[in-house]
N, C-alpha and C positions, 0 to 999 in steps of 0.2 A: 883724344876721344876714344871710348870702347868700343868695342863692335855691339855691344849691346844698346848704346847710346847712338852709334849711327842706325840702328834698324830705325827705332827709335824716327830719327830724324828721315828718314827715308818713307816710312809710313807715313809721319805727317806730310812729307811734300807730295807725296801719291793724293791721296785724301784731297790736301789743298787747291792743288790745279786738274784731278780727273773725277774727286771725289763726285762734284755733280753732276759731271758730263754724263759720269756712268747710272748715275738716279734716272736720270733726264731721256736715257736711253730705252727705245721701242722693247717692253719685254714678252717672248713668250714665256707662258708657261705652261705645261706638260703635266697631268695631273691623271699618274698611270699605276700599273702591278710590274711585274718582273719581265714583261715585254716590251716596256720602256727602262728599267730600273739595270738595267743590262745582268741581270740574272744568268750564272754560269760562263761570265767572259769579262772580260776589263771592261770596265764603266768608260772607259774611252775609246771601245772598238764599238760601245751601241747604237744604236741609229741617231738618238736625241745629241751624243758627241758629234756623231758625222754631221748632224745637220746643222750645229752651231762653226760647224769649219765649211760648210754651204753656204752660208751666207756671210763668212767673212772670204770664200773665193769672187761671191758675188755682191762683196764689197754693198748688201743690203745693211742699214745699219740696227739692228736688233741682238740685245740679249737672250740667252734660252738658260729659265732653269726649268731644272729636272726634281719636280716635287712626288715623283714614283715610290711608290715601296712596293715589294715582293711580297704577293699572299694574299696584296689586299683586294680588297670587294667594293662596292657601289657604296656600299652605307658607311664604310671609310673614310674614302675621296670626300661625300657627302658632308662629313661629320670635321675634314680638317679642310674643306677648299675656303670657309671664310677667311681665316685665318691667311691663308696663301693669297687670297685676293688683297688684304689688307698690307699685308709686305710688301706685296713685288707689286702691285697695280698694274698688271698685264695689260697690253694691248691685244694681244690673242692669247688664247687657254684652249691646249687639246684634250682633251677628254677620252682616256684609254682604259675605260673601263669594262668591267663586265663578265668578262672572260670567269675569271673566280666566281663569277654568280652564277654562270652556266653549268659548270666543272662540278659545280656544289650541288645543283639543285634548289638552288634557291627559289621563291616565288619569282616569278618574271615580271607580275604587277609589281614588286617593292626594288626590281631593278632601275625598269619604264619611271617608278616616279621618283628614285634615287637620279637617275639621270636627268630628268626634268628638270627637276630642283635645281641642278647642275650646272645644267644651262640656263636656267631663268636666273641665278647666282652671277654668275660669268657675267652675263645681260645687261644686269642691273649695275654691275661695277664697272661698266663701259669698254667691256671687254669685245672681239669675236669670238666666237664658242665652234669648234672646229671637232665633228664628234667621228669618234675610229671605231668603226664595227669590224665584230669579231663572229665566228663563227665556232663551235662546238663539235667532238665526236658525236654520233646518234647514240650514247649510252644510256640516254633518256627516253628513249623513243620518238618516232618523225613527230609525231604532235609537240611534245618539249620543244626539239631542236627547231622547228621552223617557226614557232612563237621566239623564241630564242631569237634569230635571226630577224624576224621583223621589228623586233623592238628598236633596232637602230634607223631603219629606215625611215617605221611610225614617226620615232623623234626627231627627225631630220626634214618629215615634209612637215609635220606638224609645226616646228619652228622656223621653218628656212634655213636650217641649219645646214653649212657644208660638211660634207660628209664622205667618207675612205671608206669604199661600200665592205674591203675587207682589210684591215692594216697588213694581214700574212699571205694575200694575194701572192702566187707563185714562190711561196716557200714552204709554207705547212702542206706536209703529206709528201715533200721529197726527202730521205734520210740522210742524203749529205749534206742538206742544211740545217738541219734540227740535229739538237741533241739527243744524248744516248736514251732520255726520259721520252721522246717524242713531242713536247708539249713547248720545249722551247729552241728556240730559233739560235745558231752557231754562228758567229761572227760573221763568218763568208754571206752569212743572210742576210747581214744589218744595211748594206747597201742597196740592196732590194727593197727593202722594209723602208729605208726614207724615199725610196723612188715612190713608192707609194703613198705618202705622207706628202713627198714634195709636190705631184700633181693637182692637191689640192690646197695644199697652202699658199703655194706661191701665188696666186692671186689675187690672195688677200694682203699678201707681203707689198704687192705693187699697189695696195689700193682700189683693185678691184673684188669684185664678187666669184667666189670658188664654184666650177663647174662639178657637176655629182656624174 
């Protein structure tokens, strides 16, 4: 037999006896920009890696993929999460968006109903919708940034939506945790950064409802 012929062979018997196990398997999914997308460090030092070896210490049984890209904005996520609900059929979907809609200037009413969308999406595919707010420099001025800033909240009590009132809680705005740009967060953070994540997911991980 070739080596090419045992891959072969070796792939169908993966498939054969794990292929459904692993369908059949609790998935989240992660549906972010370059603060999930592990932007400027190994895609396995970022928080969405760390927390997929979180819950294999914690022997919970769920998959995590990572549907992030770098850059992206609300009407992105918006425009590709059918698609991603239709694949993977999440049991939870975290929602890391925004940050880019801030950064940008964008209208804050076409974030609010990009994110809505989002979550009523999530909702409807019998998902939990798990949403990560993010906060902005004042480059906008206080009026911007603190619309800014409640848009996460509004969407949170509006829905019941669990909710990370900041994802970068205690690491934006220290410089040994950010990188050289200020904007993104350095490996040494990314363990902070699921601490944060984790407070409010794992409750939904065991079944219960996530405290805000």
């Amino acid at each position: 037999m070739t080596m090419k012929s045992l891959r072969y062979c070796l792939v169908a018997v993966f498939l054969l006896w794990f292929g459904p196990a692993w369908s059949e398997t609790p998935t989240i999914l992660v549906v972010g920009d370059s603060l999930s997308a592990g932007y400027g460090i190994e895609l396995s030092q970022g928080w969405v890696s760390l927390l997929e070896r979180r819950l294999m210490e914690e022997k919970l049984p769920y998959r995590v993929v990572n549907a992030s890209i770098s850059g992206d904005v609300s009407r992105g996520g918006l425009a590709r999460l059918p698609a991603a609900l239709e694949r993977y059929r999440p049991t939870i979907v975290i929602l890391e968006l925004g940050g880019n809609d801030g950064l940008q200037g964008l209208p804050l009413q076409q974030l609010e109903e990009n994110l809505a969308a989002m979550i009523e999406l999530g909702r409807n595919s019998g998902a939990q919708v798990l949403l990560a707010g993010m906060r902005i420099p004042p480059n906008y001025g206080p009026r911007y940034t603190n619309k800014f800033h409640d848009v996460f909240e509004n969407l949170a009590n509006r829905y019941d939506s669990p909710l990370i009132p900041f994802l970068l809680e205690g690491v934006g705005g220290r410089p040994e945790l950010m990188q050289s740009d200020g904007a993104h967060p350095r490996a040494e953070a990314q363990a902070k950064i699921l601490e944060n994540v984790w407070v409010v997911l794992e409750p939904l991980l065991q079944g219960g409802k996530a405290t805000q």
